[in-house]
C-alpha positions in Angstrom: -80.5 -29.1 87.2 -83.6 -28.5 85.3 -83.2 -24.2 85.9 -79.5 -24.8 84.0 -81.1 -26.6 81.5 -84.1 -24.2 81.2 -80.9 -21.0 81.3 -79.4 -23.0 78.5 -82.6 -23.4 76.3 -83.1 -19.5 77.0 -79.9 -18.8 75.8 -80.0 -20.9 72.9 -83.2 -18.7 71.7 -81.9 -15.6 72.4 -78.6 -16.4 70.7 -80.5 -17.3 67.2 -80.7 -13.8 66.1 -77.0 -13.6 66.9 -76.6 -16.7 64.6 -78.8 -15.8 61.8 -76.9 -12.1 62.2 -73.6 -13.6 61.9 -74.7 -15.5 58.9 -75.9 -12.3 56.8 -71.9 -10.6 58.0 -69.9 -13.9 57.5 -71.3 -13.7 53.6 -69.5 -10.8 52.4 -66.2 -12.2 53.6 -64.8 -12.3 56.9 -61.4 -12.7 58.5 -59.6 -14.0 61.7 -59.9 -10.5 63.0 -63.7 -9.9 61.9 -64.6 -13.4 63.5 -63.0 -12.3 66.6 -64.4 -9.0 67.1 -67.7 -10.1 66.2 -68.1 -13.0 68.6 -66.7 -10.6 71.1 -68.9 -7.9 70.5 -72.0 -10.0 70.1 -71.3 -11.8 73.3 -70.4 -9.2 75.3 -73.7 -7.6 74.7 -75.5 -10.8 74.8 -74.6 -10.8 78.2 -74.7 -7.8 79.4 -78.2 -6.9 77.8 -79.8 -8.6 80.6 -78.0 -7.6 83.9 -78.5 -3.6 81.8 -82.3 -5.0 82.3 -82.2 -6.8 86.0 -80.7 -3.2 87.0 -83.0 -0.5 85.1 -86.2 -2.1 87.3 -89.8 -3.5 87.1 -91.3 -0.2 85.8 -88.4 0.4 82.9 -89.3 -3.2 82.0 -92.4 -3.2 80.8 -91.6 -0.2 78.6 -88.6 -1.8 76.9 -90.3 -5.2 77.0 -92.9 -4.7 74.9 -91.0 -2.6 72.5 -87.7 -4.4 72.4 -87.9 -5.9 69.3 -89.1 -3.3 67.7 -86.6 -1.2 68.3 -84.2 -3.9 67.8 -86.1 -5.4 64.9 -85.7 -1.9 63.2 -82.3 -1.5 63.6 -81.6 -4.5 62.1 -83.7 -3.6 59.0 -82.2 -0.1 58.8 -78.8 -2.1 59.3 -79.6 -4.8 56.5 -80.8 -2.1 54.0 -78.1 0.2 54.4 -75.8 -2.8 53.8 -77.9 -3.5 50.4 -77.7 0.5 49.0 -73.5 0.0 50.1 -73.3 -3.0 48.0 -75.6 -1.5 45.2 -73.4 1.5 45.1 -70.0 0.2 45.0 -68.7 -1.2 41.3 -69.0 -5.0 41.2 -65.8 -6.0 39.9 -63.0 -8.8 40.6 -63.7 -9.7 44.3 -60.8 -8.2 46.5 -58.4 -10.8 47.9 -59.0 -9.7 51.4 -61.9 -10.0 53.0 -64.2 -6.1 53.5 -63.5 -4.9 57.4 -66.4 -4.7 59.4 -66.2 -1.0 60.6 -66.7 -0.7 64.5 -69.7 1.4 65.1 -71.8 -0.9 62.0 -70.4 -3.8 64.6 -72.1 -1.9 67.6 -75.3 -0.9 66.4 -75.8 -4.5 65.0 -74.4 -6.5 68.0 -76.9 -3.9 70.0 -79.8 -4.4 68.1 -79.7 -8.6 68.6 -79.4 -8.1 72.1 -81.9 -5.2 72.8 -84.5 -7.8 73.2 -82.2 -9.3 76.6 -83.6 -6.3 78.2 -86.6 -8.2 78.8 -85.1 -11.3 79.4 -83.0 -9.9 82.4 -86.0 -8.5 83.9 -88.1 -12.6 83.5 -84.6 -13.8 85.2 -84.9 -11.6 88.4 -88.4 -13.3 89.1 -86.9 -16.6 89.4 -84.1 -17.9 91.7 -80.9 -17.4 88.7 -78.0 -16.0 89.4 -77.7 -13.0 87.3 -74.2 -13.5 86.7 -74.3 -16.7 85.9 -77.2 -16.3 83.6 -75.1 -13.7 81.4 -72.6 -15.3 81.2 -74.1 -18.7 80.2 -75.7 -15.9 77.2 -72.5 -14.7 76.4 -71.1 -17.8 75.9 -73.5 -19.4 74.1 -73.5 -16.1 71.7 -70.2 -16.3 71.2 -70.8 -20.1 70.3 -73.2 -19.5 67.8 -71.9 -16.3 65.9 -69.1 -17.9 65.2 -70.6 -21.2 63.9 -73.0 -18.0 61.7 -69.8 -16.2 60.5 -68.5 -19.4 59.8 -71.8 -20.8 57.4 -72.2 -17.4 56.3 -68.2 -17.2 54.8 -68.8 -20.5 53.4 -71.7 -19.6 51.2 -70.4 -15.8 50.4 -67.4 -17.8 48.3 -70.5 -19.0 46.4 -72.6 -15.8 45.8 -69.6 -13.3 46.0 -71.0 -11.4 43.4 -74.5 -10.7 45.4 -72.8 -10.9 49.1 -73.5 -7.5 50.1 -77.0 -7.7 49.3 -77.7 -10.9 50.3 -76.2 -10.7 53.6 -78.1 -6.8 53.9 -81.0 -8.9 53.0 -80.2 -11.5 55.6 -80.3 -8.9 58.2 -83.2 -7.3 57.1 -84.8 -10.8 57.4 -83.2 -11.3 61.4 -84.9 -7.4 62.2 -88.9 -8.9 60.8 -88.4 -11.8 62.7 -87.2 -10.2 65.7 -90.4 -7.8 65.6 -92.6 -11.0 64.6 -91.7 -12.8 67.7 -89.8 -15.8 65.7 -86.2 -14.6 67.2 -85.5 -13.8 70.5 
């Protein structure tokens, strides 16, 4: 019981950068179909992030697992500051009645850039006695648990800073990609 309970606890902290993520996208506005494809997409590489690591091997790991989250932590910042010069460039005007669509390869690269970090967790897994599946899936799940309950805060407070969403949730994300490379995510 106790390695469930320490998979659980593992997949809590590796799901806080999808949470805090989620938050900075929910802000601008999201819909049934954004809040879908983004707990899909962010759980699906949640979990899948570490088997990618159990399978690339010991002497991959060491590589990736020191320089994870700074790879991840980067795109996240490129990410969140791109997202800051798109809101800064479009004319702020009457808020649109439907909510901005998250295009699909800004989903990718964000959803890839949470989970890079898993690299190195599925590589800590294969030492101990986890089933691999079992571990990524408990990930994805959890993920998928926690971006939503993000998009979710994150959609509440955009209604209250609509004007500054773009940039605050860029800013957000910026945030998620320094604490990624400072060790306090993930």
């Amino acid at each position: 019981m106790s390695g469930i309970l320490s998979l659980l606890l593992v997949s809590v902290s590796v799901g806080l950068s999808n949470f805090a993520g989620a938050i900075g996208i929910g802000l601008s506005g999201i819909n049934l179909r954004t809040r879908i494809r983004v707990g899909v997409a962010f759980g699906v590489f949640e979990a899948l992030m570490p088997i990618i690591g159990l399978l690339l091997g010991q002497a991959v790991a060491g590589f990736f697992g020191h320089y994870g989250k700074y790879i991840g932590g980067g795109l996240l910042a490129l990410t969140g500051a791109y997202t800051i010069w798109q809101g800064r460039r479009t004319e702020k005007g009457p808020k649109e009645t439907a909510p901005r669509e998250l295009r699909m390869q800004d989903l990718i690269l964000t959803a890839m850039a949470l989970s890079i970090d898993n690299l190195a967790v599925g590589f800590a897994i294969a030492v101990y006695p986890f089933n691999i599946v079992l571990a990524a899936v408990m990930m994805g799940v959890v993920s998928v648990g926690m971006t939503l309950i993000g998009l979710e805060l994150g959609n509440r407070l955009g209604a209250r800073v609509e004007a500054w969403s773009e940039e605050i949730g860029g800013g957000v994300l910026i945030l998620v990609g320094v604490a990624l490379v400072l060790g306090v995510l993930g």
